[in-house]
N, CA, C and O atoms as a GROMACS GRO file, in nm:
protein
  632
    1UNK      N    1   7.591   2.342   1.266
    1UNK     CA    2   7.457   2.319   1.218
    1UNK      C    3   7.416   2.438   1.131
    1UNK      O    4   7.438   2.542   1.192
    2UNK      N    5   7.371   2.457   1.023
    2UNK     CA    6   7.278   2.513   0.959
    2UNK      C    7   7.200   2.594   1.006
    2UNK      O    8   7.112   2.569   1.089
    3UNK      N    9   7.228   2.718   0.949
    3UNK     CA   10   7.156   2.849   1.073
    3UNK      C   11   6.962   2.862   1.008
    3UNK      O   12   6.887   2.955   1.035
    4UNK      N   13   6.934   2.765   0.942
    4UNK     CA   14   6.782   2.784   0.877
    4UNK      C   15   6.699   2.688   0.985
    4UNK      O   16   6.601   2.719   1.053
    5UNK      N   17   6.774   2.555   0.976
    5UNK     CA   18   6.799   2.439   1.040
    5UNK      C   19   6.785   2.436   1.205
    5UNK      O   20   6.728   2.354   1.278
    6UNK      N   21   6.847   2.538   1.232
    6UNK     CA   22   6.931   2.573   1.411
    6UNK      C   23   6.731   2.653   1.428
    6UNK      O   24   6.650   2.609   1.510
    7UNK      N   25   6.702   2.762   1.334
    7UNK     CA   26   6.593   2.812   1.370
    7UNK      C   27   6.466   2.752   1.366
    7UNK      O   28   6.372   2.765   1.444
    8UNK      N   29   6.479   2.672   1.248
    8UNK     CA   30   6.319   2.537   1.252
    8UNK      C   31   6.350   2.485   1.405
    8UNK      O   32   6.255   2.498   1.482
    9UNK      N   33   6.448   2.440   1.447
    9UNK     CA   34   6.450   2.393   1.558
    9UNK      C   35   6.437   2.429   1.708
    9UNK      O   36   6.379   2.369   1.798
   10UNK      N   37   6.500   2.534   1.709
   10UNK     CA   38   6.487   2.645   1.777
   10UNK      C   39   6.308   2.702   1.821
   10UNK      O   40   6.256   2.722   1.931
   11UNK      N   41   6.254   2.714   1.682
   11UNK     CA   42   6.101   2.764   1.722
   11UNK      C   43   6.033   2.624   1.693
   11UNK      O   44   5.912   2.647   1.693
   12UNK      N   45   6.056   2.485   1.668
   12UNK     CA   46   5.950   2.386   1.748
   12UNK      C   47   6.016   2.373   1.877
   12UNK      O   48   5.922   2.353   1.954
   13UNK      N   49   6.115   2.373   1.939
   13UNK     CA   50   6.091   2.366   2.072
   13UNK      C   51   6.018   2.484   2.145
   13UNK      O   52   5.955   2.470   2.250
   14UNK      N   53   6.031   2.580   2.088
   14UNK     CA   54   5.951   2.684   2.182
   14UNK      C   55   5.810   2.638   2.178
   14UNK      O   56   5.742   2.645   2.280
   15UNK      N   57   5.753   2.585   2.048
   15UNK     CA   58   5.642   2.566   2.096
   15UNK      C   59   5.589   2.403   2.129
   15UNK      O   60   5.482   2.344   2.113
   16UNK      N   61   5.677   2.378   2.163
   16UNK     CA   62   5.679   2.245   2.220
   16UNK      C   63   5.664   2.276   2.368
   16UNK      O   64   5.608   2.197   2.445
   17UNK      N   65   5.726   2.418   2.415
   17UNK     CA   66   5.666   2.452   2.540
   17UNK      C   67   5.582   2.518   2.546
   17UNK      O   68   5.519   2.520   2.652
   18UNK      N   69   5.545   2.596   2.443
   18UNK     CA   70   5.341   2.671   2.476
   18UNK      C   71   5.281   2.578   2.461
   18UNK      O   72   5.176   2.586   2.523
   19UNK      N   73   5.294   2.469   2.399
   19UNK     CA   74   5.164   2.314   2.387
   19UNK      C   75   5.156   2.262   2.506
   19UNK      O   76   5.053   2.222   2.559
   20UNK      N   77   5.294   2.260   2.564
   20UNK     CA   78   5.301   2.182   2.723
   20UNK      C   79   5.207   2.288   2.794
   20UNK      O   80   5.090   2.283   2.832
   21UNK      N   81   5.291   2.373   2.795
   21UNK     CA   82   5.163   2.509   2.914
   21UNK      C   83   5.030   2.550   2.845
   21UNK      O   84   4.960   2.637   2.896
   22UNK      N   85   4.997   2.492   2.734
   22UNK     CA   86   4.884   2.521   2.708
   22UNK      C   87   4.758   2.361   2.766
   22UNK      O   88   4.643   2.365   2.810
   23UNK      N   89   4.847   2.247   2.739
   23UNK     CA   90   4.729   2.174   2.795
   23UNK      C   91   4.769   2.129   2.946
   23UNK      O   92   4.744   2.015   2.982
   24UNK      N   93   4.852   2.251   3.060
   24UNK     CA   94   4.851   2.242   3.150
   24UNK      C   95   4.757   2.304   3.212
   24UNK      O   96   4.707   2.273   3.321
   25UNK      N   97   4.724   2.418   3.125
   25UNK     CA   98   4.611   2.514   3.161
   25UNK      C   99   4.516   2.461   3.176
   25UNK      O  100   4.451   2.476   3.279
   26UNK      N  101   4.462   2.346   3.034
   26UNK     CA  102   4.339   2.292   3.001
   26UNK      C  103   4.322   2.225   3.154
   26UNK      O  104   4.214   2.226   3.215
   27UNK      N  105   4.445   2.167   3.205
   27UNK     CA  106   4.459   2.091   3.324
   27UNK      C  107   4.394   2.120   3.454
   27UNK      O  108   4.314   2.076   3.536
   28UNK      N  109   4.493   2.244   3.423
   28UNK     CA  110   4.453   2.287   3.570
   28UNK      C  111   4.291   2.344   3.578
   28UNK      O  112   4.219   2.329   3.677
   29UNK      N  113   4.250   2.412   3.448
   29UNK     CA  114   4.115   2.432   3.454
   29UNK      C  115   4.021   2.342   3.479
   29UNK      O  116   3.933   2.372   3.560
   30UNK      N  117   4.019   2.238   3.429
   30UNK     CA  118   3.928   2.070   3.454
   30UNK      C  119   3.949   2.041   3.564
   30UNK      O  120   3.839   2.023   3.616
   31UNK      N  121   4.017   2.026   3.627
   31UNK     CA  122   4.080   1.982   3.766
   31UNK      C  123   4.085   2.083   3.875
   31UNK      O  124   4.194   2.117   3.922
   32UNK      N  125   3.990   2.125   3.912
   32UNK     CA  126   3.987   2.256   4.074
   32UNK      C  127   4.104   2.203   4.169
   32UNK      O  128   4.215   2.240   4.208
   33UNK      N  129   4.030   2.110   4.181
   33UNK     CA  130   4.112   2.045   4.289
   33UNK      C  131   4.302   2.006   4.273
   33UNK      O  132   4.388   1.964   4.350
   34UNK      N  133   4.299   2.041   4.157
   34UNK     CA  134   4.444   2.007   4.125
   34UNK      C  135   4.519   2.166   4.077
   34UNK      O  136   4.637   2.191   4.051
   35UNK      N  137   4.376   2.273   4.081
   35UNK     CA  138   4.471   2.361   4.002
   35UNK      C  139   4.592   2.443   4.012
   35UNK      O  140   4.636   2.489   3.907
   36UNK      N  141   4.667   2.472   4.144
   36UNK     CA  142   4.766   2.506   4.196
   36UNK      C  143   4.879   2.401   4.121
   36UNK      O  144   4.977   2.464   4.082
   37UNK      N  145   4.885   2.290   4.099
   37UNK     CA  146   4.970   2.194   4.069
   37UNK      C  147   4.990   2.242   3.914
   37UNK      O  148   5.097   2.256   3.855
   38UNK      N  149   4.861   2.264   3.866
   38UNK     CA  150   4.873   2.235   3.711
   38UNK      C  151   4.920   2.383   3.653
   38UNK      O  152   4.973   2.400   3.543
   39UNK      N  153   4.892   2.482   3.746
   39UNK     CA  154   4.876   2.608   3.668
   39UNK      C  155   5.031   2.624   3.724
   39UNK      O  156   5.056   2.736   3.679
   40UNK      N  157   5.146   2.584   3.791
   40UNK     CA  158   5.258   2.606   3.802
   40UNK      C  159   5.361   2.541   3.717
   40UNK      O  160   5.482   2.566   3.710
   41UNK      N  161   5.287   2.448   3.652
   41UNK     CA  162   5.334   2.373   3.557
   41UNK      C  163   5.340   2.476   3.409
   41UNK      O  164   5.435   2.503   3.334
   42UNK      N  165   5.228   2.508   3.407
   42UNK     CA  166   5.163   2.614   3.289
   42UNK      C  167   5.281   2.733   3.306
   42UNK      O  168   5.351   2.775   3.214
   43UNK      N  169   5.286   2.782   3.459
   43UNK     CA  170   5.337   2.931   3.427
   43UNK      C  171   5.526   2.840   3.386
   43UNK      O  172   5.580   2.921   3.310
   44UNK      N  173   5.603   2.748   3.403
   44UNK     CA  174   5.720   2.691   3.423
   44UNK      C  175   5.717   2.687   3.287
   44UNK      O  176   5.809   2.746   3.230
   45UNK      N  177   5.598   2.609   3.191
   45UNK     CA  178   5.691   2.580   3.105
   45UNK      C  179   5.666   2.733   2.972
   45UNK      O  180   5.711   2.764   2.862
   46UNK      N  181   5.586   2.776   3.054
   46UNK     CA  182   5.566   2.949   2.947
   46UNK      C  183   5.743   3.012   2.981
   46UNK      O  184   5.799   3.085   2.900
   47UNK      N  185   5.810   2.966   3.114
   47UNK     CA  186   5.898   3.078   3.182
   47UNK      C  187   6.016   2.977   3.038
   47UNK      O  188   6.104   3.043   2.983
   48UNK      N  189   6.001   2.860   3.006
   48UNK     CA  190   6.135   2.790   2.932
   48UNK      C  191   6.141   2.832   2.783
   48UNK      O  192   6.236   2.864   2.712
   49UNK      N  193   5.975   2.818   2.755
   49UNK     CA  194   5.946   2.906   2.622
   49UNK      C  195   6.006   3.062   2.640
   49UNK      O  196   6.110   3.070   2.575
   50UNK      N  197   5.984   3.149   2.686
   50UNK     CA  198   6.056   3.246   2.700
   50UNK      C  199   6.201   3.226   2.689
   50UNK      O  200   6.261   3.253   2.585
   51UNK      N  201   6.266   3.173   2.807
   51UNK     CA  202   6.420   3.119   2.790
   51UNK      C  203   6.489   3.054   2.674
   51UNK      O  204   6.610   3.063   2.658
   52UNK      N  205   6.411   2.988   2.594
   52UNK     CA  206   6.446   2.961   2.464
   52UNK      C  207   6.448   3.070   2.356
   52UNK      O  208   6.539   3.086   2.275
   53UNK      N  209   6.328   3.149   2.364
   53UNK     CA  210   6.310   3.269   2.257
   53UNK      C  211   6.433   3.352   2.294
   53UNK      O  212   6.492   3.391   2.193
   54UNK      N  213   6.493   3.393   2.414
   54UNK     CA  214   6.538   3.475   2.470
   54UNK      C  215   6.682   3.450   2.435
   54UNK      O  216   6.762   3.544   2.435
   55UNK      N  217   6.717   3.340   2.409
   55UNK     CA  218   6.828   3.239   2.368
   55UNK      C  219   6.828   3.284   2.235
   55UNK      O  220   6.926   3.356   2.214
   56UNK      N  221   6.742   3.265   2.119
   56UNK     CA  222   6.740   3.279   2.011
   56UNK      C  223   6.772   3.389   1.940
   56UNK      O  224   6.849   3.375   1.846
   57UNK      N  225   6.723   3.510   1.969
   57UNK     CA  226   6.746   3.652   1.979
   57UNK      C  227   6.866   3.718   2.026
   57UNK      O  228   6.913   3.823   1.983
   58UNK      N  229   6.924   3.622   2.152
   58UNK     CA  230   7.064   3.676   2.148
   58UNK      C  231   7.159   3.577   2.145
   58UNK      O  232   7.252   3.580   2.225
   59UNK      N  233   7.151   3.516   2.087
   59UNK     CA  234   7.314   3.397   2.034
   59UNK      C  235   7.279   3.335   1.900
   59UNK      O  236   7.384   3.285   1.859
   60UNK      N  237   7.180   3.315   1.810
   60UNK     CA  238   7.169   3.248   1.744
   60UNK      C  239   7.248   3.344   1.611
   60UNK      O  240   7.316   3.292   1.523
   61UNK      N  241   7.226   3.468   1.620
   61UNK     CA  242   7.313   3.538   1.506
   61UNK      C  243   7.408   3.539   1.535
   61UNK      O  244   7.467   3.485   1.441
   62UNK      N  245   7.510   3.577   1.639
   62UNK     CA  246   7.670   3.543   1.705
   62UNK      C  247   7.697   3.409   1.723
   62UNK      O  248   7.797   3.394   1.793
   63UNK      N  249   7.618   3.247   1.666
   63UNK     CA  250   7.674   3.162   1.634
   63UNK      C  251   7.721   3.107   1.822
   63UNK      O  252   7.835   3.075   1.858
   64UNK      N  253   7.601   3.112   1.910
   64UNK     CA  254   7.662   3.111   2.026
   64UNK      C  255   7.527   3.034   2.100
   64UNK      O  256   7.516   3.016   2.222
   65UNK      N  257   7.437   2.996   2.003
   65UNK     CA  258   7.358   2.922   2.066
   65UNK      C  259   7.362   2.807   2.090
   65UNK      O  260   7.385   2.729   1.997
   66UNK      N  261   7.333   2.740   2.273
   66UNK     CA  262   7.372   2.622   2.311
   66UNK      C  263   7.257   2.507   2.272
   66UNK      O  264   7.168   2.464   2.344
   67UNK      N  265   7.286   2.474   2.142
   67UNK     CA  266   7.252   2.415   2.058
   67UNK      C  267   7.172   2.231   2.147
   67UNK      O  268   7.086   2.156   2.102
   68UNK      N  269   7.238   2.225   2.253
   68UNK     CA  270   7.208   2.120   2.323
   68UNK      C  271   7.099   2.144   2.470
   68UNK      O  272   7.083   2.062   2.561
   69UNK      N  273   7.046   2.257   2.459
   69UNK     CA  274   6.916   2.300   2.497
   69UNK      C  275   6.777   2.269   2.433
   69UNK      O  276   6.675   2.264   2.502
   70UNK      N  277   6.778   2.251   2.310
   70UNK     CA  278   6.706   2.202   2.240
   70UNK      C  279   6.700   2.083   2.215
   70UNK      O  280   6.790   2.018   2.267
   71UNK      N  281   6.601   2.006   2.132
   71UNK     CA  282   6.586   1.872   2.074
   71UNK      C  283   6.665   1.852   1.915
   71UNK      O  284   6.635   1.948   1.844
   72UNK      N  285   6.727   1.785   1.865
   72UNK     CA  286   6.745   1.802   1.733
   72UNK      C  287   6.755   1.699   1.652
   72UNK      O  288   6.855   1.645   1.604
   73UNK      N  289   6.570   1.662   1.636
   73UNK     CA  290   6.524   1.604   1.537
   73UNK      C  291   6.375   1.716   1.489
   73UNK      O  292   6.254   1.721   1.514
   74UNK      N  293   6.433   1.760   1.444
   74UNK     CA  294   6.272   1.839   1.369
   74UNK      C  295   6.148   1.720   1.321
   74UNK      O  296   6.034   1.739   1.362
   75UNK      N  297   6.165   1.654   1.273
   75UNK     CA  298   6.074   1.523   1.266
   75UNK      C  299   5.984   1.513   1.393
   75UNK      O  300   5.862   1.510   1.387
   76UNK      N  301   6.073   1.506   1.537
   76UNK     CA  302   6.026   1.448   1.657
   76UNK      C  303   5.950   1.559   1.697
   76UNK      O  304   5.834   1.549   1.736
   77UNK      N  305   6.008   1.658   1.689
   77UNK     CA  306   5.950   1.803   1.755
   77UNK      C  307   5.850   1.823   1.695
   77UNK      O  308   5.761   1.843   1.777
   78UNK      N  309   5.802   1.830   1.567
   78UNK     CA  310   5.693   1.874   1.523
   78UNK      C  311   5.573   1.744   1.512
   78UNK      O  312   5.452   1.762   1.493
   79UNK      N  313   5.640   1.613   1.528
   79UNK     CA  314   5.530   1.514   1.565
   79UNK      C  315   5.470   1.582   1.695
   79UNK      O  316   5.362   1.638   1.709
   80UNK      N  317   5.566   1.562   1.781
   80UNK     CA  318   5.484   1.584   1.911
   80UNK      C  319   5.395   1.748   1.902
   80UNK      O  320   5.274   1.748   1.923
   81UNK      N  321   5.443   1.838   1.879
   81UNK     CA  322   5.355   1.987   1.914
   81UNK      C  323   5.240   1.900   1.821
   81UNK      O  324   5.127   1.889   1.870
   82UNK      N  325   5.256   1.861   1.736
   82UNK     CA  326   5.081   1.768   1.645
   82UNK      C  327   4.998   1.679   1.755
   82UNK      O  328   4.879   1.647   1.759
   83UNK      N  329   5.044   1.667   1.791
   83UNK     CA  330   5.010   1.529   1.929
   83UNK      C  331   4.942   1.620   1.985
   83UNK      O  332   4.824   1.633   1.954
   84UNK      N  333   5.001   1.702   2.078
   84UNK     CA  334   4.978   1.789   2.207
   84UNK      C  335   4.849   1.888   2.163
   84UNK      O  336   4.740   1.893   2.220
   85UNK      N  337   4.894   1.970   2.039
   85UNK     CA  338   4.783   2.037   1.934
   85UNK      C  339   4.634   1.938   1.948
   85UNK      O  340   4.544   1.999   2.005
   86UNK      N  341   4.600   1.806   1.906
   86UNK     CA  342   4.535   1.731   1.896
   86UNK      C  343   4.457   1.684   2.036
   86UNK      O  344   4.336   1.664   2.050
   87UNK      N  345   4.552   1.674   2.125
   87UNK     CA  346   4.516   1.612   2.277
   87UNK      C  347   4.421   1.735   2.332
   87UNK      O  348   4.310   1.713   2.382
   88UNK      N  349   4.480   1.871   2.316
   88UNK     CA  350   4.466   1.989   2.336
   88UNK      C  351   4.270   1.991   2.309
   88UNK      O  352   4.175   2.011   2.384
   89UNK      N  353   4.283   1.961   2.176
   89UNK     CA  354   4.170   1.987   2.136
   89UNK      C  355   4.070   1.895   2.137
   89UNK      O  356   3.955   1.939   2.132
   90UNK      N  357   4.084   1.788   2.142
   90UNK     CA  358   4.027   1.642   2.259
   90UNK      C  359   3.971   1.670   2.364
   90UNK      O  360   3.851   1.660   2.391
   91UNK      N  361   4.098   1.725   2.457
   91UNK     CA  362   4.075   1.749   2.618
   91UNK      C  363   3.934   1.888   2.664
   91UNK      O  364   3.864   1.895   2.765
   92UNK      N  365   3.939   1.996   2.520
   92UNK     CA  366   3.877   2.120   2.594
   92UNK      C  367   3.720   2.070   2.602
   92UNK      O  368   3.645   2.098   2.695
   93UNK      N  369   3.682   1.982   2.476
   93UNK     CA  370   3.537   1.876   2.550
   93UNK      C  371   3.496   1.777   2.660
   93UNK      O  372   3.398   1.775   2.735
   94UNK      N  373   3.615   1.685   2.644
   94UNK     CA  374   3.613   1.595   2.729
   94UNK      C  375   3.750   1.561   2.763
   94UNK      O  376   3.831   1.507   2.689
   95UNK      N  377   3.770   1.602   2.893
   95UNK     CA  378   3.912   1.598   2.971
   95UNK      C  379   3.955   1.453   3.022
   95UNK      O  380   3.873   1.363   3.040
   96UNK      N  381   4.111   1.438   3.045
   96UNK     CA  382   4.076   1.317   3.080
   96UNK      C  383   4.065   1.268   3.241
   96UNK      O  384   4.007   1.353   3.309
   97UNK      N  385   4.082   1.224   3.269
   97UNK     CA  386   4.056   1.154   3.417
   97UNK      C  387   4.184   1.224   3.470
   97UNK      O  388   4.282   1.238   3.396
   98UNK      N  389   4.183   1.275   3.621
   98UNK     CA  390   4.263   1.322   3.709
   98UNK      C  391   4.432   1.256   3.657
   98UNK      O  392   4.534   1.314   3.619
   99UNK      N  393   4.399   1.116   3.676
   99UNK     CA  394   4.558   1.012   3.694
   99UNK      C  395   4.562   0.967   3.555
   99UNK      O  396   4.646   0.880   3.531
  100UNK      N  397   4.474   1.016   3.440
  100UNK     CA  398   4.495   1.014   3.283
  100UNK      C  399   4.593   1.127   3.281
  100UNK      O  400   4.713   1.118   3.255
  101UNK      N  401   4.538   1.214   3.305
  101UNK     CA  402   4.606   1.316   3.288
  101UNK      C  403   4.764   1.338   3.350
  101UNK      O  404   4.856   1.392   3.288
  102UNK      N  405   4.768   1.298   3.449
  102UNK     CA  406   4.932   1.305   3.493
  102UNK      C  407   5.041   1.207   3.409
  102UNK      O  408   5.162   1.225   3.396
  103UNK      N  409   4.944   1.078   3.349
  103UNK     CA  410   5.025   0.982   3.288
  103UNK      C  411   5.068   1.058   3.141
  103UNK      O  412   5.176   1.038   3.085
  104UNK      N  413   4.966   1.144   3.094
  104UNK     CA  414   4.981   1.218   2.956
  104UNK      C  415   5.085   1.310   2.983
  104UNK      O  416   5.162   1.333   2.890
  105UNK      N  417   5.105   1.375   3.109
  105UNK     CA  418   5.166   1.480   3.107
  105UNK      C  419   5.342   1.459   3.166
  105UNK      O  420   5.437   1.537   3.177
  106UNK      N  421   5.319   1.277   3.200
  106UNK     CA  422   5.424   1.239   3.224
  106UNK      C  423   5.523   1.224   3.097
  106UNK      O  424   5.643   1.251   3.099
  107UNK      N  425   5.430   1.160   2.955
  107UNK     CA  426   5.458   1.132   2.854
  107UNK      C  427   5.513   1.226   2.773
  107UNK      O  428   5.610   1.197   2.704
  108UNK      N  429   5.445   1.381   2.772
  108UNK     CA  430   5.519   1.412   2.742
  108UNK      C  431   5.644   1.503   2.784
  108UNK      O  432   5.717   1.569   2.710
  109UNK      N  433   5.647   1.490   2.899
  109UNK     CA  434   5.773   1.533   2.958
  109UNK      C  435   5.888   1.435   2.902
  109UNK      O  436   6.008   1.457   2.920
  110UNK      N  437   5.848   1.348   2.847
  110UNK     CA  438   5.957   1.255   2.789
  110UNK      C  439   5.976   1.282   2.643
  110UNK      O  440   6.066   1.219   2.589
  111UNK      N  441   5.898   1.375   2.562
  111UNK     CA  442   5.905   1.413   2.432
  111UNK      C  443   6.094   1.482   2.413
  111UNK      O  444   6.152   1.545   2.501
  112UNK      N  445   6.140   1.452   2.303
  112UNK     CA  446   6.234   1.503   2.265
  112UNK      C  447   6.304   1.599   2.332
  112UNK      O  448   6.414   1.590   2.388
  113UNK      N  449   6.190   1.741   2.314
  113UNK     CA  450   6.246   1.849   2.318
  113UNK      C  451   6.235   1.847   2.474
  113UNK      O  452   6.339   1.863   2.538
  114UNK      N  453   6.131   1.832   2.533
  114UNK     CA  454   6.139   1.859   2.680
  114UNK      C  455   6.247   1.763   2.757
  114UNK      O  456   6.284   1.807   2.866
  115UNK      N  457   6.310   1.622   2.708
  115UNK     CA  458   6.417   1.552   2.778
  115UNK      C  459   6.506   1.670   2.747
  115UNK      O  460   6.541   1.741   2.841
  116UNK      N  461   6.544   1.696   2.628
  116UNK     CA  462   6.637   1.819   2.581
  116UNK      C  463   6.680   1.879   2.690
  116UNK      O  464   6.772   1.825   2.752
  117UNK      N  465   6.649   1.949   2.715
  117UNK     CA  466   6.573   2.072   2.780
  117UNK      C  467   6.617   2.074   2.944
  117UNK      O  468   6.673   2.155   3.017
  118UNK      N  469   6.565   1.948   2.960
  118UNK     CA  470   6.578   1.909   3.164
  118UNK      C  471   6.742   1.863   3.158
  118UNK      O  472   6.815   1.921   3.238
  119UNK      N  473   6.794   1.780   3.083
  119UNK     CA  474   6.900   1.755   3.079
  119UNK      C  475   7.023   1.880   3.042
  119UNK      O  476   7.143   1.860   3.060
  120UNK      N  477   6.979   1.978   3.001
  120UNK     CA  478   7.089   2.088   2.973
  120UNK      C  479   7.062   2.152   3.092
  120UNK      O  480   7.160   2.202   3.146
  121UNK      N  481   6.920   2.170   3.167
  121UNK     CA  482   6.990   2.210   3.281
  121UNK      C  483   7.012   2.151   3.391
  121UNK      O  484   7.023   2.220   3.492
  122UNK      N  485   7.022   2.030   3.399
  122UNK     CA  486   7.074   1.976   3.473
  122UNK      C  487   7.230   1.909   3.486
  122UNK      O  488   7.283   1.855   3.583
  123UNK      N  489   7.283   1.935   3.354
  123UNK     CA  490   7.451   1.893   3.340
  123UNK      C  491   7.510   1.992   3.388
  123UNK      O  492   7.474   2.109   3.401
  124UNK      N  493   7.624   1.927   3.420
  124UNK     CA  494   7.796   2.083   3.450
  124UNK      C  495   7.783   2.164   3.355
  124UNK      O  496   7.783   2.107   3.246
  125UNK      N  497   7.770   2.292   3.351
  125UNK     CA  498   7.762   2.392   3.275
  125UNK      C  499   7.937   2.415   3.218
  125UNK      O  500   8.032   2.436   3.293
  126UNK      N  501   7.942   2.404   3.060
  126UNK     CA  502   8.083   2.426   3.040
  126UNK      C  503   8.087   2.555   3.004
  126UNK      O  504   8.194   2.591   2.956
  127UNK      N  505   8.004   2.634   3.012
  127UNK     CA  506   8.050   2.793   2.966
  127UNK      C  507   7.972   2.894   3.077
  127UNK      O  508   7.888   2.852   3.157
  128UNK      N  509   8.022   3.046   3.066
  128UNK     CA  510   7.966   3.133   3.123
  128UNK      C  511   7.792   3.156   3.065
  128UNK      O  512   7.720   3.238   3.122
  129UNK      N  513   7.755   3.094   2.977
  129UNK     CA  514   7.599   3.116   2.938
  129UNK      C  515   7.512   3.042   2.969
  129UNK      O  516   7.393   3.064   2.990
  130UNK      N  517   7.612   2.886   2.976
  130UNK     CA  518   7.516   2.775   3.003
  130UNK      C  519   7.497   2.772   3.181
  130UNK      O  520   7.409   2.712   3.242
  131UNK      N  521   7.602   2.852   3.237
  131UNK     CA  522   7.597   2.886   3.387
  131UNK      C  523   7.426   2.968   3.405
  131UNK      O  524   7.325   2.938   3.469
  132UNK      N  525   7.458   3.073   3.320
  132UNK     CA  526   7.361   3.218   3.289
  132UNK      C  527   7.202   3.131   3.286
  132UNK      O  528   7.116   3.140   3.374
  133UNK      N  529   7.193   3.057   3.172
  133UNK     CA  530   7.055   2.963   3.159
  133UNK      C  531   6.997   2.882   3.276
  133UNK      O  532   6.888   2.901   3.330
  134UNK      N  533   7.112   2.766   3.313
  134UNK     CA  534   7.072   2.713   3.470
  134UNK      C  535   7.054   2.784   3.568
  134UNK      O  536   7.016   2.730   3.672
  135UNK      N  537   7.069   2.879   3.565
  135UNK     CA  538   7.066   2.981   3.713
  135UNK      C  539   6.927   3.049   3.644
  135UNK      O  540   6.852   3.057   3.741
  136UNK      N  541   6.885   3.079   3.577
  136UNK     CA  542   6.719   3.162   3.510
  136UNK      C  543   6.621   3.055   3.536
  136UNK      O  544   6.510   3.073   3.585
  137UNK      N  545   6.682   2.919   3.491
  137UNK     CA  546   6.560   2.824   3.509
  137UNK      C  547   6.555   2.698   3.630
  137UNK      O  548   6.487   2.596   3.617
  138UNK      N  549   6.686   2.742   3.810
  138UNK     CA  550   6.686   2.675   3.876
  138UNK      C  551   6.598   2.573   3.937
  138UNK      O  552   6.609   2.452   3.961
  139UNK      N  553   6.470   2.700   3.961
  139UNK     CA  554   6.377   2.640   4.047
  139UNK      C  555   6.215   2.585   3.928
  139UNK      O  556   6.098   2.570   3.964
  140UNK      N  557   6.266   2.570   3.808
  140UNK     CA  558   6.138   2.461   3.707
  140UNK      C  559   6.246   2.365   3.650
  140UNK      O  560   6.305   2.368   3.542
  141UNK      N  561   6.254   2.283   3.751
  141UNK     CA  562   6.317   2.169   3.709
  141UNK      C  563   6.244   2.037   3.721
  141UNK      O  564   6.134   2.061   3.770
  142UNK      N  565   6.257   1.915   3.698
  142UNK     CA  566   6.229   1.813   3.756
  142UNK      C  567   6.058   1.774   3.732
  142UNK      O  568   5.998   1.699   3.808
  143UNK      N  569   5.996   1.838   3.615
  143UNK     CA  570   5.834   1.813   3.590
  143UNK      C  571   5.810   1.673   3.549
  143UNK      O  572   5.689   1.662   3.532
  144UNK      N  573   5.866   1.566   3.526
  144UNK     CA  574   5.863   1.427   3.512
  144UNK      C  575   5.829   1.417   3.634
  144UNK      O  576   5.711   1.424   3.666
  145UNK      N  577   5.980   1.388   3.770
  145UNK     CA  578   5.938   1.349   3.890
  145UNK      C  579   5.874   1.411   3.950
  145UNK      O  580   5.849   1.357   4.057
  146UNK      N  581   5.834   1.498   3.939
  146UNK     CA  582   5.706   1.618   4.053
  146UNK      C  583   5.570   1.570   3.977
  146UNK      O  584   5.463   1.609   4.024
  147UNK      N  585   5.570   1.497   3.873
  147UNK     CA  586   5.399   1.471   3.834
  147UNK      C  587   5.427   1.297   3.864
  147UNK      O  588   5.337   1.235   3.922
  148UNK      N  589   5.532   1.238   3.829
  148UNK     CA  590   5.521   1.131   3.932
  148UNK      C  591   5.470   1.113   4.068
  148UNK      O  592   5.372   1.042   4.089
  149UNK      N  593   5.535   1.176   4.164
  149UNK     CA  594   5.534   1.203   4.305
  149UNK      C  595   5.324   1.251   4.297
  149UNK      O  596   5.234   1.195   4.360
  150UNK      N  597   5.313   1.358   4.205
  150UNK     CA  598   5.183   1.377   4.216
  150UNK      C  599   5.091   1.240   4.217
  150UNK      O  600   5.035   1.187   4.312
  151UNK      N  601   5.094   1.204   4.084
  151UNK     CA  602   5.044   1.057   4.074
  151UNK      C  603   5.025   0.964   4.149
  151UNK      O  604   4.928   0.891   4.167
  152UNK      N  605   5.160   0.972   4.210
  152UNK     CA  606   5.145   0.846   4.374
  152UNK      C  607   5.044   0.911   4.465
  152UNK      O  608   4.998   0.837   4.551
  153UNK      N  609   5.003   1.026   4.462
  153UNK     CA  610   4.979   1.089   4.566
  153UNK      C  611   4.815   1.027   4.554
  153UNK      O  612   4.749   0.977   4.645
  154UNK      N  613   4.774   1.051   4.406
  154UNK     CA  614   4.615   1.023   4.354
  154UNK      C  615   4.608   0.938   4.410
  154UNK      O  616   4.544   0.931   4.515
  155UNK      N  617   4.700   0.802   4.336
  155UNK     CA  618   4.681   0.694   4.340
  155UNK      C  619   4.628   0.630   4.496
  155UNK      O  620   4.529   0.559   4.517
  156UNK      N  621   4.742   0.686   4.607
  156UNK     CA  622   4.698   0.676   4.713
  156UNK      C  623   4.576   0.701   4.794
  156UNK      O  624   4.547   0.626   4.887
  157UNK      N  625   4.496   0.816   4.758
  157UNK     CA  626   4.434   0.835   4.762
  157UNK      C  627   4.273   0.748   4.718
  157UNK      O  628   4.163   0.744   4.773
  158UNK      N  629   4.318   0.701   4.620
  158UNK     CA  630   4.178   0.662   4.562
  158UNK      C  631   4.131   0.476   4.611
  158UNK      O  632   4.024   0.427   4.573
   0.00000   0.00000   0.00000
């Protein structure tokens, strides 16, 4: 891939994860009652944004970046941070409903870069780095089914 190319891509996924932890914040702030849920979401996907930058800085000039950590459609990636940007700024007036909100945040856990992302660390690691990455980001895995599981929980509830 194209090392101009590898970096457009490279920095919309990173901020494909400050948009996620930024309207997790919005989340958890609107929601008291939820904010432990939301603000661990917030600090997880700040810890992947890091792990990506951290990635970038040391493999992308040695031609050693695991290129399948990322999303790679620049098209998709920068639709969505526009989306999230937009929702973002929607939500800081009028938030949406408790079980709106988990369905949004289900959605975009399904965005490009974040399937990307869960799926690299969740495959057999074929190298000593991609070992190195899954082991940094063991325990923020699985934010689709943990806001599912949340959801049932509302739902039950209400």
């Amino acid at each position: 891939m194209e090392l101009n190319r590898l970096i457009e891509l490279i920095d919309q996924s990173i901020a494909l994860e400050l948009n996620a932890a930024d309207l997790y914040r919005l989340f958890s702030a609107a929601f008291p009652q939820d904010n432990e849920f939301w603000w661990q979401l917030h600090i997880e996907e700040r810890s992947h944004a890091t792990l990506i930058r951290a990635a970038k800085d040391s493999f992308v000039k040695r031609g050693k970046f695991p290129s399948d950590l990322i999303g790679n459609s620049l098209r998709e990636l920068q639709a969505a941070n526009e989306r999230i940007s937009e929702m973002i700024k929607d939500f800081t007036t009028q938030p949406p409903s408790r079980e709106e909100a988990c369905r949004i945040a289900i959605g975009l856990e399904q965005e490009t870069g974040e399937r990307h992302f869960e799926q690299f660390m969740n495959k057999d690691a074929q190298t000593s780095l991609e070992t190195v990455f899954q082991q940094l980001n063991r325990s923020d895995k699985d934010h689709e089914e943990r806001i599912r599981v949340y959801l049932e929980k509302l739902m039950a509830k209400a």
